[in-house]
C-alpha positions as CSV (number, residue, x, y, z in Angstrom):
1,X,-1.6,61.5,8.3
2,X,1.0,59.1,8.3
3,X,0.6,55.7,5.6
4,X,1.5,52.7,6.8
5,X,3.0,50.5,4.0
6,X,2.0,46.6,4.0
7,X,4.6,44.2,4.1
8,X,4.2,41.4,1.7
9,X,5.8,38.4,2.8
10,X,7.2,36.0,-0.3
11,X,8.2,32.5,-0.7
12,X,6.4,29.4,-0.1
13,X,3.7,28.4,2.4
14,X,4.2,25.0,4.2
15,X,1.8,23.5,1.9
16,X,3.0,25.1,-1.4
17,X,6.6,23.7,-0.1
18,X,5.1,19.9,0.8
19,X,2.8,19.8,-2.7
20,X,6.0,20.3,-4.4
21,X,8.1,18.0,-2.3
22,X,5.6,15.1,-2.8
23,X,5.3,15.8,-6.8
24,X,9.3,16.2,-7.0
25,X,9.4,12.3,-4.9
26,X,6.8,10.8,-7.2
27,X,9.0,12.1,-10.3
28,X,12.1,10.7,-8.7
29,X,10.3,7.2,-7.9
30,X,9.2,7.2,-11.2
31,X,12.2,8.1,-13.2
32,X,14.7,5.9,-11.3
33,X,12.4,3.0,-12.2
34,X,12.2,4.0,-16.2
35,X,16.0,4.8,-16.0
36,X,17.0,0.8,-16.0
37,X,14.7,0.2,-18.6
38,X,16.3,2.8,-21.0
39,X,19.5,1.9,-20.0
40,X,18.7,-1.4,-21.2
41,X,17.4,-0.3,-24.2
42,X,20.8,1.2,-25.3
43,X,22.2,-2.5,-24.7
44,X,19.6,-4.2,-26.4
45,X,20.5,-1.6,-29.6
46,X,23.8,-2.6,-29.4
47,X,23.3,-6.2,-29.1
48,X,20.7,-5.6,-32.3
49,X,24.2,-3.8,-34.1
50,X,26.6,-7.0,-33.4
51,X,24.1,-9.6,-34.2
52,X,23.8,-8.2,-37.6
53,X,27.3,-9.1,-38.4
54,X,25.9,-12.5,-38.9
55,X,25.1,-14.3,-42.2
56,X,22.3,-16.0,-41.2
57,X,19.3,-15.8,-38.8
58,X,20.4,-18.7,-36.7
59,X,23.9,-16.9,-36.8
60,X,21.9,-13.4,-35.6
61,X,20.1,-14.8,-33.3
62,X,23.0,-16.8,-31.6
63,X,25.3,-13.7,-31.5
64,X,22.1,-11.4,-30.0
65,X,21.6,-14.4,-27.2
66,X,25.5,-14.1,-26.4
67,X,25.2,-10.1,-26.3
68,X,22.5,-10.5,-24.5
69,X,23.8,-12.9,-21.8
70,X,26.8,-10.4,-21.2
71,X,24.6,-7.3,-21.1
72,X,21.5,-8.8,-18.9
73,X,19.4,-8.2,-20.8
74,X,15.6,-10.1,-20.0
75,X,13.1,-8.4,-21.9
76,X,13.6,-9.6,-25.4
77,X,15.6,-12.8,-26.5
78,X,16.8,-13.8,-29.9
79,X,13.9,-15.9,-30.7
80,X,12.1,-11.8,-30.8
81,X,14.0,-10.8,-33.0
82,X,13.0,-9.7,-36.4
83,X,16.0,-10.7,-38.9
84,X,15.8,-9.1,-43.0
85,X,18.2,-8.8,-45.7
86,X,18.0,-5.4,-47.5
87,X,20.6,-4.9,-50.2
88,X,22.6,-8.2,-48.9
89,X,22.6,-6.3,-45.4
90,X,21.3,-7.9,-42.7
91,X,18.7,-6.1,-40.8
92,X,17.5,-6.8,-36.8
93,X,14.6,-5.1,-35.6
94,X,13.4,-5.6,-32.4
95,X,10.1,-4.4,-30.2
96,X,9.4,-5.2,-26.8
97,X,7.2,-3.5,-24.2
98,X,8.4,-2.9,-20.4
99,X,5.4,-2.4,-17.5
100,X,6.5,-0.5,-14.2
101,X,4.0,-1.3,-11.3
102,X,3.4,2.3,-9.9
103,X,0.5,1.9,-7.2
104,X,-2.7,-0.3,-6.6
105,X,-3.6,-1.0,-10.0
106,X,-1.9,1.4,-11.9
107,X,1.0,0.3,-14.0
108,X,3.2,2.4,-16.6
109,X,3.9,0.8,-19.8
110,X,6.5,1.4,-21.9
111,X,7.3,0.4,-25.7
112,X,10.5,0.5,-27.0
113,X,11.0,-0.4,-31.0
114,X,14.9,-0.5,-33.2
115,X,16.8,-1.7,-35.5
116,X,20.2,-2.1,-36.5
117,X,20.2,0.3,-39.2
């Protein structure tokens, strides 16, 4: 009596391969909206650094607003700034919250927080 072996075939099925298509295109649509917003979160951080060179918070602010000009930056201004002394240091922090529209009425918010220590 001769046994015939099965062949299992491997890989993915046209609708394994699309499902992870579509989920790997949502990611990508996603991320390459969130990446400006991190990207500007580094400049905003550094902007925070230089302004605390300043003396006083008129001073901070101004320098943030320059650094900010130069950098784009829209999502926070100077006058959102929070300015402190701690041991005659000056201190910036900032917070600021970002929304990314994604579909209909879903929207992805994001909160970013610093400071210049």
């Amino acid at each position: 009596m001769a046994h015939a072996t099965q062949s299992r075939q491997r890989g993915f099925s046209m609708f394994g391969f699309l499902f992870v298509g579509i989920v790997l295109a949502v990611v990508g649509l996603v991320a390459a909206q969130v990446l400006p917003t991190a990207m500007e979160f580094q400049a905003v951080a550094k902007a925070a650094r230089k302004a605390s060179e300043g003396s006083t918070v008129a001073e901070v602010r101004m320098i943030f607003d320059k650094a900010a000009s130069v950098d784009d930056i829209k999502s926070i201004a100077g006058k959102d700034i929070e300015v402190t002394k701690e041991n005659d240091k000056v201190i910036v922090n900032f917070e600021y919250q970002r929304e990314i529209h994604l579909v209909g009425p879903a929207y992805l918010t994001l909160k970013y927080a610093g400071s210049s220590r």
